[in-house]
C-alpha positions in Angstrom: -18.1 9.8 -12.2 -20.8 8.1 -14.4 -18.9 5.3 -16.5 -21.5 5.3 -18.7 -20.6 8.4 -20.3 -17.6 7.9 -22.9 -17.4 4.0 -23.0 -17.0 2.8 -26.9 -18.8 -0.3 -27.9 -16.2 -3.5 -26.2 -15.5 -5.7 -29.1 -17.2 -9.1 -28.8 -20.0 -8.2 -26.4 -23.6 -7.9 -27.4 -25.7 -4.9 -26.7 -27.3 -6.5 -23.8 -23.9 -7.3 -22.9 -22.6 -4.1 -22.8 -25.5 -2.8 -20.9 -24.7 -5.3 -18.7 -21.5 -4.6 -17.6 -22.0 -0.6 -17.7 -24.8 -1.1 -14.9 -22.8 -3.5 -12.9 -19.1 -1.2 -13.3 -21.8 1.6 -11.8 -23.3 -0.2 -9.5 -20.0 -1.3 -7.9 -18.8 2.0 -8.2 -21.7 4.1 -5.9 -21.1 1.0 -3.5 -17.4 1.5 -3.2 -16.3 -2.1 -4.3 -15.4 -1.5 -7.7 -12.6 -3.8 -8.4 -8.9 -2.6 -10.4 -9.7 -4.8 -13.0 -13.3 -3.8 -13.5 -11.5 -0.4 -13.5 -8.5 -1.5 -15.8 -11.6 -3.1 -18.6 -13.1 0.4 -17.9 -10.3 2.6 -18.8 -9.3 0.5 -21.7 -13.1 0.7 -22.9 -12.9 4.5 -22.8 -9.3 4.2 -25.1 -7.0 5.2 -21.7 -5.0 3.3 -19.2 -5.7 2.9 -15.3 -2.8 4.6 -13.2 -3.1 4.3 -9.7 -1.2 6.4 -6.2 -1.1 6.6 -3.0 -0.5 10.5 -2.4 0.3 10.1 1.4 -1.5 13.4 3.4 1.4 14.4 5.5 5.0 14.6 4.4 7.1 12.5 1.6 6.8 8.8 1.4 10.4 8.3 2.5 9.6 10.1 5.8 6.6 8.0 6.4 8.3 4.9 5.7 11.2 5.9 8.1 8.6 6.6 10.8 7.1 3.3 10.4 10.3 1.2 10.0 11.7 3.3 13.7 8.4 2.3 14.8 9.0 -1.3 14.2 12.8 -1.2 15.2 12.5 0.4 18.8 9.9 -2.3 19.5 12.3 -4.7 18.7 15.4 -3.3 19.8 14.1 -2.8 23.3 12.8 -5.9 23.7 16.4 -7.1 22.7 18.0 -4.9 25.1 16.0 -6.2 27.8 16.7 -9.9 27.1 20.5 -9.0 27.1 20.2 -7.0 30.0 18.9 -9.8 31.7 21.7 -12.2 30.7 23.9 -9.5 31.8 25.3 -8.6 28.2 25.4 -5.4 27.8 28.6 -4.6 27.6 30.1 -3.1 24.0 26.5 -2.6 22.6 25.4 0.4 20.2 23.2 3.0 22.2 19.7 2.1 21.9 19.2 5.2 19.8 21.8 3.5 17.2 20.0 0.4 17.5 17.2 1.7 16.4 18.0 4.1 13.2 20.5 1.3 11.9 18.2 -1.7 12.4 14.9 1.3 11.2 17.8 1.5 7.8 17.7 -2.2 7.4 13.8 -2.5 7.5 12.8 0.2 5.2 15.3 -1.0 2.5 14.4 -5.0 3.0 10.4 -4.1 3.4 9.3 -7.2 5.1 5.9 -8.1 4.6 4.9 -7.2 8.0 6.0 -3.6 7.8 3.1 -1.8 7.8 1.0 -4.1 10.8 
């Protein structure tokens, strides 16, 4: 896309100025470093708005975040289990399987910060 092509005059800015900044919002966009508000001033040059997605490649977001919580959860659930196994504990607990798809629940609703490393 050529952001030169259908950007009004930006109030306040000086012909040079606005040659400026076309150059540099192309530049940065060939390169791949464009920035979202470089892209925000863009779209609001050209009269729009900026949306932005993620449109995940395989399957529906909740599914993908479920995978990635369950991920999480039977690290962490096993490495339970084995501490308590070791203290001899295990007595009255959840099967693992449980473990993990109600602490997986937990995750996905409370989105820690962590949740996608």
């Amino acid at each position: 896309m050529d952001v030169r092509r259908g950007i009004r005059p930006l109030s306040g800015l000086s012909a040079n100025g606005r040659s400026d900044w076309v150059w540099c919002l192309s530049r940065n966009e060939r390169a791949g470093t464009i920035s979202l508000n470089q892209l925000e001033k863009m779209a609001e040059a050209m009269g729009g708005k900026l949306v932005n997605a993620i449109i995940p490649r395989e399957g529906p977001v909740k599914e993908i975040v479920m995978a990635q919580a369950r991920k999480k959860a039977r690290r962490i659930v096993q490495c339970t289990r084995a501490h308590i196994a070791l203290e001899e504990q295990t007595e009255g607990l959840s099967s693992q399987e449980e473990m993990i798809e109600e602490f997986a629940s937990e995750t996905a609703r409370e989105m820690p910060r962590n949740f996608w490393k």
